[in-house]
LUMMAR-612899 format. One record per residue (C-alpha): residue number from 1; x, y, z. Coordinates in steps of 0.1 Angstrom, whole numbers. Layout:
N
SITE  nr  east north    up
SITE NUM     X     Y     Z
...
END
This chain:
305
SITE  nr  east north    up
SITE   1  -135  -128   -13
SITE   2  -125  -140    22
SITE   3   -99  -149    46
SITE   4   -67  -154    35
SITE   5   -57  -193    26
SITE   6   -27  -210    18
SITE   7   -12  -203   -16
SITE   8    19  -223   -31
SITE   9    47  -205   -44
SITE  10    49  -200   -85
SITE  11    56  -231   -98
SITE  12    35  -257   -76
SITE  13    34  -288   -84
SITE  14    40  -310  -117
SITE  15    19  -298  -139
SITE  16   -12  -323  -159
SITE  17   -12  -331  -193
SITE  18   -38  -312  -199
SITE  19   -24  -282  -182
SITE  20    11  -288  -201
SITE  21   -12  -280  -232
SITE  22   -28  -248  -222
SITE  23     1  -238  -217
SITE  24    16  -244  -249
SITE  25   -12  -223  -260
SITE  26    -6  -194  -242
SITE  27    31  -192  -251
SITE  28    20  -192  -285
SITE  29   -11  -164  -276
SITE  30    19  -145  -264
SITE  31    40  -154  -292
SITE  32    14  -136  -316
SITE  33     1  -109  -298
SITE  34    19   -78  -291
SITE  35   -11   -58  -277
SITE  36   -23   -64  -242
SITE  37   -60   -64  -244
SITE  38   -60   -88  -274
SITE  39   -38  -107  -256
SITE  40   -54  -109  -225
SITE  41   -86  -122  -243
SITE  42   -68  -151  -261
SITE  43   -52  -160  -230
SITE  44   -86  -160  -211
SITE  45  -102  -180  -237
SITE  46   -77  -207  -236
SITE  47   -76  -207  -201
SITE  48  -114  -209  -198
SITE  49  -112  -245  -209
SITE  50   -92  -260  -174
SITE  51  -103  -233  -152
SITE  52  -139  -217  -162
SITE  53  -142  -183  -148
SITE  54  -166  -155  -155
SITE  55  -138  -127  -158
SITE  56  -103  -122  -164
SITE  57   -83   -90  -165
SITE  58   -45   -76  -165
SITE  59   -36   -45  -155
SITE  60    -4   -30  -155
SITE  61    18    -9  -127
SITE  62    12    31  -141
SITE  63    45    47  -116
SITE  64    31    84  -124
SITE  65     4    75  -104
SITE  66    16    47   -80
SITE  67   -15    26   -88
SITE  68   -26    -4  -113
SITE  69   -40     3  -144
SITE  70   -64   -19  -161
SITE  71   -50   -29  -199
SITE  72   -70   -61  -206
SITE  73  -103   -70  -201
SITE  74  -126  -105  -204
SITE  75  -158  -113  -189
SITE  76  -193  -123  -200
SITE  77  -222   -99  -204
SITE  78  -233   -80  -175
SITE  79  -201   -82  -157
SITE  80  -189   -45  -160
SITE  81  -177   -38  -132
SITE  82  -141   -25  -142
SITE  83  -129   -12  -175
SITE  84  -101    -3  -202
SITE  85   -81    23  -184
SITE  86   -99    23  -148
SITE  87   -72    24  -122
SITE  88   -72    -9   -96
SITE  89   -59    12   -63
SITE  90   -28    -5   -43
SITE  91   -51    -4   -11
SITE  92   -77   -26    -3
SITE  93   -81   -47   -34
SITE  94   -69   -83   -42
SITE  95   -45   -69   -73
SITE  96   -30   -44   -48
SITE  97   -20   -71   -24
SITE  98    -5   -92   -50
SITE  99    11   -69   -65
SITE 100    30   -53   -34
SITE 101    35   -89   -19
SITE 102    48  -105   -50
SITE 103    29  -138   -40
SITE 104    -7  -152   -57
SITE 105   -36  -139   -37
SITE 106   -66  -168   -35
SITE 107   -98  -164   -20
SITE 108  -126  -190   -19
SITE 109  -154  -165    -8
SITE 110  -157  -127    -8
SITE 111  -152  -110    19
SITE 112  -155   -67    21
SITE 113  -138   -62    51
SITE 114  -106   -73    35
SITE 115  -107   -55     3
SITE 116  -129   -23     6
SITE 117  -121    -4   -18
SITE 118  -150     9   -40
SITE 119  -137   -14   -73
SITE 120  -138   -44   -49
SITE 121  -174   -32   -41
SITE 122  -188   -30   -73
SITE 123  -174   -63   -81
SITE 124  -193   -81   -56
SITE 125  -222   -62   -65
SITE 126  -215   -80   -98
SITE 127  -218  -111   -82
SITE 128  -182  -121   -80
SITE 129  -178  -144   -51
SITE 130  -144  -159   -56
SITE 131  -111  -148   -76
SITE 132   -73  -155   -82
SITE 133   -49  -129   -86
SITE 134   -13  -133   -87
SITE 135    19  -109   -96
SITE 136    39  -102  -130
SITE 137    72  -103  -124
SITE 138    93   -97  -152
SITE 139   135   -96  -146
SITE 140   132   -93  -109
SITE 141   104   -61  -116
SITE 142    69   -65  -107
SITE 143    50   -48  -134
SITE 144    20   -56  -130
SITE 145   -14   -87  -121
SITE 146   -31  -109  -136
SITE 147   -67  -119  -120
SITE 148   -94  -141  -126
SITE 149  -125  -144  -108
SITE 150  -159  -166  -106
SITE 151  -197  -162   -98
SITE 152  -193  -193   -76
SITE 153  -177  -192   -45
SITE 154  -149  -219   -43
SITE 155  -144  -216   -76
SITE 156  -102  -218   -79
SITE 157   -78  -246   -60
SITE 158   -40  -240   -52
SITE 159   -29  -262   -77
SITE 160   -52  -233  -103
SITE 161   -34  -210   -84
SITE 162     0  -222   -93
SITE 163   -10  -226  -131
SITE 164   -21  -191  -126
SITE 165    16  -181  -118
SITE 166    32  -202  -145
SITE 167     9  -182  -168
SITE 168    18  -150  -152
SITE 169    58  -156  -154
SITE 170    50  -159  -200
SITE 171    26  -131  -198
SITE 172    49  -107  -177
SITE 173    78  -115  -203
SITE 174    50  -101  -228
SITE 175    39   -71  -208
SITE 176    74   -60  -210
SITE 177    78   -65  -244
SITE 178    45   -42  -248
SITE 179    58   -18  -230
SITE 180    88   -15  -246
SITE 181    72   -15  -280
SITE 182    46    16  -261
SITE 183    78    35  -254
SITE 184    93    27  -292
SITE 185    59    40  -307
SITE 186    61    70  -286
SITE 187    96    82  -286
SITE 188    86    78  -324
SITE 189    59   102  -329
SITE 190    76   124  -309
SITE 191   106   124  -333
SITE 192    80   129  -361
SITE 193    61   155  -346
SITE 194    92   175  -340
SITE 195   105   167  -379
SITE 196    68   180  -390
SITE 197    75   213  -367
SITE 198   103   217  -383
SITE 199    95   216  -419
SITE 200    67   237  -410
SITE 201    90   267  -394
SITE 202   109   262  -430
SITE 203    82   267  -448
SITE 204    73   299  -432
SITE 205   108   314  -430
SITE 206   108   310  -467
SITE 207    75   325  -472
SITE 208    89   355  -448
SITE 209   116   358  -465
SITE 210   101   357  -501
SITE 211    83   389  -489
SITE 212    51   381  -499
SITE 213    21   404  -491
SITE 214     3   402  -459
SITE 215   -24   383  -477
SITE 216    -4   361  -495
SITE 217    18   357  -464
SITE 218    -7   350  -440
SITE 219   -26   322  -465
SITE 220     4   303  -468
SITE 221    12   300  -433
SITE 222   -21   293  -425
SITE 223   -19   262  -455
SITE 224    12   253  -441
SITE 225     2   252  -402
SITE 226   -31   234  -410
SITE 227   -17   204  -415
SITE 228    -3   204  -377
SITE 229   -32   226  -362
SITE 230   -62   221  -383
SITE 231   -82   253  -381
SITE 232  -112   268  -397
SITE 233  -102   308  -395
SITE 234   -65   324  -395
SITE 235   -64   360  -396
SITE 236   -37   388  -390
SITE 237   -43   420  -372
SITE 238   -22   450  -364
SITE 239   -30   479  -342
SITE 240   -46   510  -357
SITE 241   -31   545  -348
SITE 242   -32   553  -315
SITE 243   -32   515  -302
SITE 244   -68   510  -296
SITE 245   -79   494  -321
SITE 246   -69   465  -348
SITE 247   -81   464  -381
SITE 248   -77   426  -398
SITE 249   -52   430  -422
SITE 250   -52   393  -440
SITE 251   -76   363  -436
SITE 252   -76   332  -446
SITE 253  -111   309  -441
SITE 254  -112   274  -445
SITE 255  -147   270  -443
SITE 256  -164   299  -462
SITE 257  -199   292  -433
SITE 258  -174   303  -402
SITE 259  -159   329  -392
SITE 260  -171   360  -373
SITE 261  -143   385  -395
SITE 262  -140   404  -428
SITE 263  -109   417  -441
SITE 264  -108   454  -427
SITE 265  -133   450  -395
SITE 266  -120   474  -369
SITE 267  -126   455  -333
SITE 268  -112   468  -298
SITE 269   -79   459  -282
SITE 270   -98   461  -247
SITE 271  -113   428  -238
SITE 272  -104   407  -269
SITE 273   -78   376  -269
SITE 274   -63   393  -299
SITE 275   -57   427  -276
SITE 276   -43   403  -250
SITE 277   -15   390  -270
SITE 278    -6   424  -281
SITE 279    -2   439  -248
SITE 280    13   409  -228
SITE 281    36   396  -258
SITE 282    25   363  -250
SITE 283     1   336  -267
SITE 284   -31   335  -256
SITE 285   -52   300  -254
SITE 286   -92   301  -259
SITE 287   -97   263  -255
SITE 288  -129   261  -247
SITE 289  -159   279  -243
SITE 290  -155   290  -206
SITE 291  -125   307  -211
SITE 292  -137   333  -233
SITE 293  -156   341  -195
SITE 294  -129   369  -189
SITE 295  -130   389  -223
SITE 296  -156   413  -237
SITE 297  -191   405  -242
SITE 298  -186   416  -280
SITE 299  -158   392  -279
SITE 300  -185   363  -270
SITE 301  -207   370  -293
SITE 302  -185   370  -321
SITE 303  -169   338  -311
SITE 304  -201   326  -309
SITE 305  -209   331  -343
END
């Protein structure tokens, strides 16, 4: 997209009849939607009808990383060229500029040397050739863009551009509604995951206290923690004489195909995550297969089992 043209302030002149009506559409789009890809979609597909476009998108200002974030998507077929989640950087690109200037950002053709970041690339290799972008501004906070773009060059007028912006001003109002509602649904499961932790370290204080055997002990922990940290294989092991060696005192196997243990196996301290945590008093994480790099080779081949 090209060199940089006059743009109207948000607002622009009186809007057509027409235009009056698409956006009476949108406000209800808005009004129904509290997700922002849906969203996005049924505001693309009303818009389509006054100003056809081959792709639409929103993203959304992530401040962890200091960049745009792409949270709606709309285009035809073979127009790939972003995607749910990509990140739309501040410099070089269209959104960035808009974004940081608070103003709409129209260009009639494309033009790399203003935008060349590699997402700006890959949308002209797209054939995108001209495009709209403009700010969402929300209570004095920009929190994001809203863009649409064409295969034709030329493709968008000012007077587009200011309907753009109108659009903009109902969907920011929305974006921060979403992002309220993200921060709701969070703080949420957080407050249930720390209820379910809870009721969990009850559970297993009781089953402490009710001094059950090892076995019995170790099976209803294990029932218990499952439904927070689904597992296949639990298993408690306490060092032998002499510290050494552990023997598996108590098991518990989901799955009665897995698991590399028996009840009573004697396996080394030296070079096994088990040994580890008894010699460091701290957890010990195997998440994936590389880490088991550092222990024993007879630790490998049993997880491997």
């Amino acid at each position: 997209m090209g060199a940089a043209e006059k743009v109207p302030e948000p607002g622009g002149p009186p809007t057509s009849p027409n235009r009056a009506q698409i956006l009476l559409e949108i406000n209800k789009a808005i009004a129904s939607h509290l997700e922002l890809a849906p969203l996005l979609k049924a505001i693309s597909e009303c818009l389509r009808r006054e100003l056809p476009h081959d792709f639409a998108g929103l993203a959304i200002y992530d401040p962890e990383i200091g960049q745009l974030r792409v949270h709606g998507l709309n285009f035809e077929a073979g127009q790939e060229h972003f995607s749910i989640g990509q990140i739309v950087p501040m410099e070089g690109t269209p959104g960035g500029l808009a974004f940081t200037s608070r103003r709409p950002v129209l260009r009639h053709r494309r033009d790399p040397n203003e935008f060349p970041a590699e997402r700006m690339k890959a949308a002209i290799d797209a054939g995108v050739k001209s495009g709209c972008v403009v700010p969402l501004i929300c209570h004095g906070n920009a929190l994001g863009t809203l863009a649409i773009a064409s295969l034709r060059e030329s493709a968008f007028t000012e007077a587009d551009a200011a309907l753009l912006s109108q659009i903009g001003a109902q969907v920011a109002i929305a974006a921060e509604n979403a992002l309220n509602y993200g921060k709701l649904r969070t703080a949420q499961r957080e407050v249930a995951k720390e209820r379910d932790r809870s009721r969990l370290l009850l559970e297993i204080n009781n089953a402490v206290v009710s001094q059950l055997g090892l076995k019995e002990l170790l099976k209803s922990t294990s029932a218990s923690l499952r439904r927070i940290v689904p597992h296949d294989v639990a298993l408690m092991a306490l060092c032998e004489e002499g510290g050494s060696q552990l023997r598996v005192q108590a098991l518990d196997v989901h799955d009665p195909l897995k698991g590399p243990f028996d009840e009573g196996i004697v396996f080394p301290v030296e070079g096994t995550p088990e040994g580890e945590a008894v010699r460091s008093g701290r957890p010990v994480l195997v998440a994936q297969q590389a880490d088991l790099a550092r222990f024993s080779p007879l630790t490998i081949r049993m997880a491997e089992q």
